[in-house]
Residue, then its C-alpha position, 0 to 999 in steps of 0.5 A: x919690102x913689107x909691101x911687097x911680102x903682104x902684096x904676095x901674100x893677098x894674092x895668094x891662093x888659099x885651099x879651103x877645107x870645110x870639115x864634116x860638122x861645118x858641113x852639117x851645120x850648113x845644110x841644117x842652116x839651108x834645110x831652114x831657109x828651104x822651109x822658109x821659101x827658096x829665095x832665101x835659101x838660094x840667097x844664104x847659098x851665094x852669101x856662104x859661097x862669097x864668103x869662102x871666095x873671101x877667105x881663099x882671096x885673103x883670110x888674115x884680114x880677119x879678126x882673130x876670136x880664139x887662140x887660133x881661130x878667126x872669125x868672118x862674119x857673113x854679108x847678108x846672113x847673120x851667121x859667121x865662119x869660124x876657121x884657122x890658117x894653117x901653112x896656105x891652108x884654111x880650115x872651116x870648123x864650124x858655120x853658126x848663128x851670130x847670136x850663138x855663144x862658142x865658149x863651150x866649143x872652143x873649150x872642146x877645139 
């Protein structure tokens, strides 16, 4: 029965919701990219945009960081995604650099 439960479960389609600060954070990312050369910013476009396919598809298979808050970490970027699950639901809080220190944020979540 278990495999049948996480089998649903995989299968399941999530709603992402992306919240207004994520959002900014990742236009100031591709503004960056854009003043590098268009080709990375097109190439961190389609890194993002698989990664929210990822966790529509299955976001428990990512680790948890914070209380409630999981991590996923980007495949070609070095930049993760930092969310919750609520009910079929997937909140993106905030989009940042992986060298980028969150303590200070989840203080404030």
């Amino acid at each position: 029965m278990k495999n049948l439960t996480h089998s649903y479960a995989r299968n399941m389609a999530f709603d992402v919701t992306i919240l207004h600060g994520a959002t900014i954070e990742v236009t100031e990312i591709l503004d960056w990219y854009n003043e590098q050369n268009d080709f990375s910013a097109g190439e961190f476009h389609n890194d993002y945009l698989s990664s929210i396919e990822k966790l529509k598809a299955n976001p428990q298979f990512y680790s948890y960081i914070h209380k409630q808050f999981r991590r996923l970490l980007m495949e070609k970027f070095p930049y993760k995604i930092i969310y919750e699950i609520t009910g079929n639901k997937v909140i993106i809080y905030r989009v940042s650099h992986t060298s980028r220190d969150d303590r200070n944020w989840f203080k404030q979540a």
